[in-house]
C-alpha positions as CSV (number, residue, x, y, z in Angstrom):
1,X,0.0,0.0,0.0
2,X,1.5,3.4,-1.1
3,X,0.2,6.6,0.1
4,X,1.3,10.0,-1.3
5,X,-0.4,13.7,-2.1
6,X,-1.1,15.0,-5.6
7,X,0.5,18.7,-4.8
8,X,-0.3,19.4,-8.3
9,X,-1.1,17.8,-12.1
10,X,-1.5,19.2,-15.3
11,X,-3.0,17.2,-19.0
12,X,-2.9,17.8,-22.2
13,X,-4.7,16.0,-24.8
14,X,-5.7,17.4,-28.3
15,X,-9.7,18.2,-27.9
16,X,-8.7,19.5,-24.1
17,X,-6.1,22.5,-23.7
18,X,-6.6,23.9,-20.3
19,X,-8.0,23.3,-16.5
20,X,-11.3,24.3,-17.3
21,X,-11.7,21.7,-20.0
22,X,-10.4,19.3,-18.1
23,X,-12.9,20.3,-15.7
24,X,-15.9,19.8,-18.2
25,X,-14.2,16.4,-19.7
26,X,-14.3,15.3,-16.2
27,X,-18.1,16.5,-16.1
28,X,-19.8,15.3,-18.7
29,X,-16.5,12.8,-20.7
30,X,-16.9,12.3,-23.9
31,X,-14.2,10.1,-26.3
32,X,-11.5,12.1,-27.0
33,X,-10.5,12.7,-31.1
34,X,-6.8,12.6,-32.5
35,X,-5.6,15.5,-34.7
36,X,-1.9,17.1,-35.5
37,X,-2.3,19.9,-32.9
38,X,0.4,19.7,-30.2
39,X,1.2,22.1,-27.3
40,X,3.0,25.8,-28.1
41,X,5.7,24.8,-25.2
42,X,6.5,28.4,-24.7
43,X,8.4,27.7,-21.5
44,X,11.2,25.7,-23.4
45,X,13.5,28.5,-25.4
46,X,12.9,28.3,-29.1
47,X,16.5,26.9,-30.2
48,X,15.9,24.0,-27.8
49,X,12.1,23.5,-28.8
50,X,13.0,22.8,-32.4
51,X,14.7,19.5,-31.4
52,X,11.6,18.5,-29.1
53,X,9.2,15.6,-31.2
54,X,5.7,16.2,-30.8
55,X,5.4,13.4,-27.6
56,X,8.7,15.4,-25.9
57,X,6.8,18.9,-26.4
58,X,3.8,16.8,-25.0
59,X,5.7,16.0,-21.9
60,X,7.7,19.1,-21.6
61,X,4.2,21.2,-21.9
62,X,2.4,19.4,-19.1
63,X,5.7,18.5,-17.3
64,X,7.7,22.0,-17.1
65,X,5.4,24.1,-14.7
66,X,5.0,21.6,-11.8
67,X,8.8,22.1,-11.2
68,X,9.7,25.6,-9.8
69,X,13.0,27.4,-11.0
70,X,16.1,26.6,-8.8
71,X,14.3,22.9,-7.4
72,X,15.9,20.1,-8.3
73,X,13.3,17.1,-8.2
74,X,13.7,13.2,-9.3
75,X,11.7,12.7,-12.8
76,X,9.7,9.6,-13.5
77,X,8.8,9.2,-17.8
78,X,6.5,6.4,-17.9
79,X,5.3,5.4,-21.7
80,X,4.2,2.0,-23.1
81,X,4.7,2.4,-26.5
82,X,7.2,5.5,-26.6
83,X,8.2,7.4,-29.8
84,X,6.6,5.4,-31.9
85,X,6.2,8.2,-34.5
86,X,10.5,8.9,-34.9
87,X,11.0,4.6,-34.9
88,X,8.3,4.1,-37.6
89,X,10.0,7.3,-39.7
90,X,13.4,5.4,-39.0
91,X,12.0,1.9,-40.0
92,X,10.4,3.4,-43.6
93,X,14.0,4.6,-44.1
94,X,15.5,1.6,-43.4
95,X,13.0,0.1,-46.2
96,X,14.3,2.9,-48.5
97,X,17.6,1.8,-48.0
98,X,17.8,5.4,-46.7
99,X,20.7,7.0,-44.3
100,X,19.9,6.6,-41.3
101,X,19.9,9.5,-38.6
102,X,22.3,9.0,-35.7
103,X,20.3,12.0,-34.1
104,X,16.7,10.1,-34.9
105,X,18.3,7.0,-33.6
106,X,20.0,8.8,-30.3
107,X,16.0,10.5,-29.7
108,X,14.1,7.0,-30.0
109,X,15.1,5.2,-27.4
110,X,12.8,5.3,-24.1
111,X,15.3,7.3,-21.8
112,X,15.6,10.0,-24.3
113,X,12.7,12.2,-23.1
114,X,14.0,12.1,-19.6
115,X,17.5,13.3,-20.8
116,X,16.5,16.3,-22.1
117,X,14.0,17.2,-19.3
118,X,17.6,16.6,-17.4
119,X,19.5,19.0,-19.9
120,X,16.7,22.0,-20.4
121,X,15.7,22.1,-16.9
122,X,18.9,21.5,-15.5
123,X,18.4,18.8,-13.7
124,X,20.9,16.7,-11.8
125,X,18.9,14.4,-9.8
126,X,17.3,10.9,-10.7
127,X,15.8,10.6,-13.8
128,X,13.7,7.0,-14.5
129,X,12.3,6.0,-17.9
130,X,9.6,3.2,-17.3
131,X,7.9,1.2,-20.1
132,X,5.1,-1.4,-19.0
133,X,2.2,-3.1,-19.8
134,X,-1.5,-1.4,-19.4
135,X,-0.5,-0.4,-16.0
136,X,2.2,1.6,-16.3
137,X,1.1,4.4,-14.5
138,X,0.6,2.7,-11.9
139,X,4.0,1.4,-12.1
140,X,5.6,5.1,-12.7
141,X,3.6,5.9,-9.3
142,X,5.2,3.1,-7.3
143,X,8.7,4.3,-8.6
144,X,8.2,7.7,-7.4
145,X,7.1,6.2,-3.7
146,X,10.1,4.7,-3.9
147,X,12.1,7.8,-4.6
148,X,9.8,9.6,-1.6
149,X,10.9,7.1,0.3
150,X,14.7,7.6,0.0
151,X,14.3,11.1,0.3
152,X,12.8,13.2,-1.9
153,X,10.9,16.2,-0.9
154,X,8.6,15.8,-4.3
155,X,8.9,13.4,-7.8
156,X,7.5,14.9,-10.9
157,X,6.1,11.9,-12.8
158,X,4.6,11.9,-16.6
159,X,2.5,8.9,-18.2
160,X,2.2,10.1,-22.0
161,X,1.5,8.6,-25.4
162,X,1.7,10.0,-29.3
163,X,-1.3,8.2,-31.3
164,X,0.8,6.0,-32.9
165,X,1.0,5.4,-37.4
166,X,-2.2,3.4,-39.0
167,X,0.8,0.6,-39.7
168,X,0.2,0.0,-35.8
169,X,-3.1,-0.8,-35.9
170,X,-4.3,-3.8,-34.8
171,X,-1.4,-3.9,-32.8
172,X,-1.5,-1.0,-30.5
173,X,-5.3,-0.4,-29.4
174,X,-5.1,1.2,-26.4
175,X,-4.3,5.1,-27.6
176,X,-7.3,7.0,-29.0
177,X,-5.4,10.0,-29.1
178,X,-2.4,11.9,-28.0
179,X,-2.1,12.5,-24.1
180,X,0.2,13.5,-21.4
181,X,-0.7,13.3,-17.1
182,X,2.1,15.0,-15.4
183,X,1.9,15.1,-11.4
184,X,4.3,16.4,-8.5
185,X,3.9,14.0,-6.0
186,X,5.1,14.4,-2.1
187,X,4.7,12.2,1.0
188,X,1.1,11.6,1.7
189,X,2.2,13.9,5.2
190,X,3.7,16.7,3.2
191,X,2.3,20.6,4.1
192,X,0.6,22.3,1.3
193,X,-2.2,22.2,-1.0
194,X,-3.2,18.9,-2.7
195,X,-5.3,15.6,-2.4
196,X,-4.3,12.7,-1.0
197,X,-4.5,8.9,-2.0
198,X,-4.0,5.5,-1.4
199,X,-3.2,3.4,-3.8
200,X,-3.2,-0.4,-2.9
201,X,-2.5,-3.9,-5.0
202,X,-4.1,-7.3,-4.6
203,X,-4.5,-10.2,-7.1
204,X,-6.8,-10.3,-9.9
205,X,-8.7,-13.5,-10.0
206,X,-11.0,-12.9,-13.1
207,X,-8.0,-11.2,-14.7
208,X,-10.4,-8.4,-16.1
209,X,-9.2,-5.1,-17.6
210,X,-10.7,-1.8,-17.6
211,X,-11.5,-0.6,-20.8
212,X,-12.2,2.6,-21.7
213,X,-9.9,5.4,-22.3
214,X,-6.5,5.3,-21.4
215,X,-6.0,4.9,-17.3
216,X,-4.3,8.1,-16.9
217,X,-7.1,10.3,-17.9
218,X,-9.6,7.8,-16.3
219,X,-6.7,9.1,-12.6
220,X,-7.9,12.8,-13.8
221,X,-11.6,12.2,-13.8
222,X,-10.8,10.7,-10.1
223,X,-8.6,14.0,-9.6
224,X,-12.1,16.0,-10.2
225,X,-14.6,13.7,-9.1
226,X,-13.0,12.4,-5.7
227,X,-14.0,8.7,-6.7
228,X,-12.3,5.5,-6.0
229,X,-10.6,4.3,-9.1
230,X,-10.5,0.7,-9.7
231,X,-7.8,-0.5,-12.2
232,X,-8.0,-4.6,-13.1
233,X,-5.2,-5.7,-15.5
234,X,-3.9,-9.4,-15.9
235,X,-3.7,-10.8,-12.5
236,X,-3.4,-7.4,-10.9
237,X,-6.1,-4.8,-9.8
238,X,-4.7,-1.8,-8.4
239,X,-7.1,-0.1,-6.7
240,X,-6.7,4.0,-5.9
241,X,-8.8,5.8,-2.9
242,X,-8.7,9.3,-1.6
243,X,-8.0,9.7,1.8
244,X,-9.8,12.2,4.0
C-alpha cells in the first residue's frame, strides 16, 4: 500500500487544452478525437524547442510548470509504447535503403525524453524512464514512492503517449489520441495544498481489464470527481482511494 499527495497535475490531450476543459471532460467525458495539434511549449527556449518531437513537447508542456525554478526534483517518464512516431520514420528509411539519422536514432530510445528534461531544466537528480504493460502508470507511481521514500521532498512523474501510425493498428489499441498526465507527488504527510491517496495492490482472480480510455485520464476524472478508481489488468487490480 503506497500513500502520497497529488501537490499538483496538469493534462494535455488534443480536444482538451486547459484546466477548465479538463474540468468539463471530467463532467460530462466524452471520447476524445486525435488530430496534428500539439502544445505551443513556450516555456522551453525556441533553439531548444525545435529538437523536441511532438510526444517530448507533449511531456515538456504538461511536465515543465510543476517544477519551480532553482528545485531540483527526481523525474519519473513512464510510456508504453514511446516514440513510436520517430521509430516508424526510422524503419520506412531503413525500407528505402535510406541513411539513417544518428540523431533520430539517439532520440528514440525510451530514456531519451527524460535526458532532455535533465539537460533543459537542468536537472541533476534521478531521472527514470519506465515502459510497461497497461499499467504503467501505476507502475511510474510506485517508482516515485520509492524515490519519496529515500528522500525526496517531491517526484515529478509523466504517463504520455503519441497516437501511434495506421501501420500499428491492430497492434497497438489502447491510444485513441495523443495525451500526457504530469503530477508532483510528495509524501502523503507533506504541508501544502493537494489531495491525497491510497493506492493499494491485490491479485486479480478474473484477470479483467478496464476498458475505456486510457487509465491516466480515467486518474484525472478521479482527480475532479473524488471517486475511487478501480484499475484490473492481468492478475493485478490496483485499486486507488482518496483519503480524508
Amino acid at each position: 500500500m503506497i500513500e502520497l499527495r497529488i501537490e499538483r497535475w496538469r493534462a494535455w490531450a488534443p480536444d482538451i487544452q486547459d484546466d477548465a476543459g479538463w474540468a468539463a471532460w471530467a463532467a460530462s467525458p466524452m471520447p476524445l478525437h486525435e488530430n496534428d495539434s500539439q502544445p505551443a511549449c513556450e516555456l522551453v527556449p525556441p533553439m531548444q524547442r525545435r529538437r523536441l518531437s511532438r510526444l517530448a513537447r507533449i511531456v515538456m508542456h504538461t511536465a515543465w510548470p510543476l517544477c519551480d525554478d532553482g528545485e531540483q526534483l527526481p523525474f519519473v517518464f513512464a510510456s508504453r509504447h514511446g516514440e513510436t512516431t520517430r521509430t516508424y520514420a526510422m524503419l520506412d528509411e531503413i525500407g528505402r535503403d535510406a541513411p539513417l539519422s544518428p540523431t533520430q536514432f539517439g532520440l528514440s530510445v525510451h530514456n531519451a525524453i527524460a535526458g532532455q528534461w535533465s539537460i533543459l531544466r537542468g536537472q541533476r537528480g534521478e531521472s527514470v524512464a519506465l515502459a510497461g504493460e497497461a499499467d504503467t502508470f501505476e507502475h511510474a507511481i510506485v517508482e516515485a514512492a520509492t524515490l519519496i521514500g529515500e528522500g525526496a521532498k517531491a517526484v515529478i512523474v509523466v504517463v504520455a503517449e503519441e497516437r501511434p501510425a495506421p501501420a500499428y493498428d491492430g497492434w497497438i489499441d489502447d491510444v485513441p489520441c495523443s495525451y500526457a498526465v504530469a503530477l508532483r507527488v510528495a509524501r502523503a504527510d507533506a504541508p501544502g495544498a493537494g489531495t491525497r491517496w491510497r493506492l493499494s495492490l491485490r491479485g486479480n482472480t478474473d484477470c479483467a481489464a478496464a476498458t475505456g480510455e486510457p487509465h491516466a485520464l480515467r486518474f484525472v476524472r478521479a482527480l475532479h470527481d473524488g471517486a475511487p478508481l478501480d484499475h484490473p489488468w492481468k492478475t493485478r487490480r490496483w485499486t486507488w482511494q482518496p483519503i480524508p
